[in-house]
C-alpha positions, 0 to 999 in steps of 0.5 A: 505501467504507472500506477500514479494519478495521470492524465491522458493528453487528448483529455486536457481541456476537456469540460469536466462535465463531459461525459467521455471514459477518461481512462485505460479501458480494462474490459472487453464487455461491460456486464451488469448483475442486480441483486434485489432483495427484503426480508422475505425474497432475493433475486439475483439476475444478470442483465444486458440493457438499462431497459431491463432496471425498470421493474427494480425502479419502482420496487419498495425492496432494496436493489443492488446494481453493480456494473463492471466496465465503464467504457460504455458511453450508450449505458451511461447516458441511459443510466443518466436518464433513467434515474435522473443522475447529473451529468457531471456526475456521470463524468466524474465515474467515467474518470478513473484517476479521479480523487475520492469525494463525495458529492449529492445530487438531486436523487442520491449520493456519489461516493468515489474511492480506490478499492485495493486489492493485494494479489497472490504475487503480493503486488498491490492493485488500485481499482476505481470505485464509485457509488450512488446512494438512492432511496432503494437503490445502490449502483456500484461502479467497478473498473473490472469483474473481480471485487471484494464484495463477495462477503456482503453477497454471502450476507444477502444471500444467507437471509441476514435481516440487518443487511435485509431490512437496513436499507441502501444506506446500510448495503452502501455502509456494508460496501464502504466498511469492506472496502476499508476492512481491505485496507487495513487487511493489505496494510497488514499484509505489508506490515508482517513482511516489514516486520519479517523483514526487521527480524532478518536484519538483527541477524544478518547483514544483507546488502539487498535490505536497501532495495527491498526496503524501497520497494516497500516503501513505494508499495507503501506510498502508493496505498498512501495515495488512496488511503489518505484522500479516501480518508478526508471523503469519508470524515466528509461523509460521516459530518453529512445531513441527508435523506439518502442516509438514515438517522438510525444508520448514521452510528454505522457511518462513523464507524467507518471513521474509526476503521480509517483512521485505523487503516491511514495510522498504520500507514504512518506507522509503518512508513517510519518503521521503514525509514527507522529501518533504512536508518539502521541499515546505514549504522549497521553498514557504518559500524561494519565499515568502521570494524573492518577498518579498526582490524585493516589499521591494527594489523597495519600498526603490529608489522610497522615495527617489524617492517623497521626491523626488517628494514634495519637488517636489511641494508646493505652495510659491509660492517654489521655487527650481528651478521656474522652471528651464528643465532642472529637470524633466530634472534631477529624473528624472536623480537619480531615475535615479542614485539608483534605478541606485546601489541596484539596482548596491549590492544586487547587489554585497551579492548580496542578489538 
């Protein structure tokens, strides 16, 4: 399977405010899990209709929905009405290929962005994240179960009081600041085996190195995909003026500018460490070539001497002046000797091996 940005045929000409799944269904069952909490209490609760949201609504503590499928067209049209969310909105998170951005509507923020994942094969996955940002509310919009939320769920849990009392714009920063930490995170992880890699090759010569290095560098490019874009919607994010996003919080929403930058810097940097490395495969292959040429060319130049004296007393003349010569043949092999030992003792003096 492809893991570049695609578009289903049925799909083309579509209006982009529709509200239909325009991507690879991942789930056989969408689920929902709400953690409500404040200060002072914390509810954890899996639920199985939008109906069941309706007391978090009105609740002056802080309400995380995360939803893991996005399949289910009934589900998102009574999300949609339940908390006033844009239609073409809801599209745009039923659309899985869809490039980060952030966008406001009426009653919050959508953020969208690729959450990546390294496995333990170190095969790098890319799942689809979007957010809504509401005054108490945050709802989390995942592709599939399984995410790298599970630091910020411990946070809640162990009564942190920034997490507690910051807000949905600060749960929705502790969200994105993950998400960006996990970039970084898998970033390194690629960059030790480069790393790793760059080490093997000033001690040996390997003709897989090639094929290695370009399944890095398609691992690489594709972090880069979801990396740079992502990068241009939260530079967008931290320039913002709205409601949804608290002054005293507005210092947290750079920092996620700073770990970015940080995240599309490394990207960079090991995207030319790789071609550096590619470029010293190509010398090392030249420079090995070339040795084994100089050896091929000098054995060649010692025996064309002896190749002419072979050939010289092998002709076949009646009258040879050393044939009947009882050290003749002796005498030939010493030359022969002489001359080979001359030039292999002037090459080395000229260091040309």
């Amino acid at each position: 399977m492809t893991r570049n940005i695609s578009r289903r045929k049925e799909h083309i000409g579509r209006s982009p405010y529709e509200m239909v799944f325009r991507g690879e269904k991942k789930t056989e069952q969408t689920s929902m899990a709400v953690i409500d909490f404040n200060l002072n209490s914390l509810n954890e609760t899996e639920i199985n209709k939008a109906e069941e949201l309706e007391p978090f609504i009105n609740s002056k503590s802080t309400t995380w929905l995360n939803i893991n499928g996005l399949d289910d067209l009934e589900l998102m049209k009574k999300l949609s009405v339940l908390f006033g969310i844009d239609s073409n909105i809801m599209a745009d998170i039923m659309n899985p290929s869809i490039r980060p951005k952030v966008e406001e509507f009426e009653n919050g923020l959508f953020v969208t962005l690729k959450m990546l994942q390294m496995n333990d094969k170190h095969k790098i996955s890319a799942e689809n994240l979007s957010l809504l940002i509401m005054k108490n509310f945050v709802i989390s919009f995942q592709e599939v179960s399984g995410d790298v939320f599970d630091p910020i769920r411990e946070r809640i849990r162990k009564h942190k009081t920034k997490i507690r009392t910051g807000g949905a714009d600060y749960l929705a920063f502790a969200l994105l600041d993950v998400v960006i930490d996990n970039y970084i995170y898998t970033l390194s992880e690629l960059g030790e085996r480069i790393e790793n890699l760059e080490n093997k090759m000033s001690d040996t010569f390997n003709k897989q190195t090639p094929s290695i290095i370009k399944t890095y560098k398609q691992e690489l490019n594709h972090l880069r995909r979801n990396i740079k874009p992502a990068r241009e919607m939260i530079l967008t994010l931290a320039k913002m003026e709205t409601e949804f996003i608290q002054k005293s919080n507005h210092i947290n929403y750079k920092e996620l500018q700073d770990n970015i930058n940080e995240a599309n810097e490394l990207a960079d940097s090991y995207r030319e460490m790789l071609y550096d490395l590619l470029n010293i495969y190509h010398t090392s292959a030249t420079t090995r070539l070339n040795d084994i040429m100089k050896l091929l060319t000098i054995i060649s130049v010692i025996f064309i001497p002896l190749t002419f004296i072979v050939g010289v007393y092998g002709t076949n003349f009646e009258y040879f002046p050393e044939i009947h010569w009882r050290y003749g043949y002796l005498a030939m092999w010493g030359v022969m000797l002489a001359v080979a030992g001359f030039m292999v003792w002037y090459f080395k003096r000229k260091d040309w091996f």
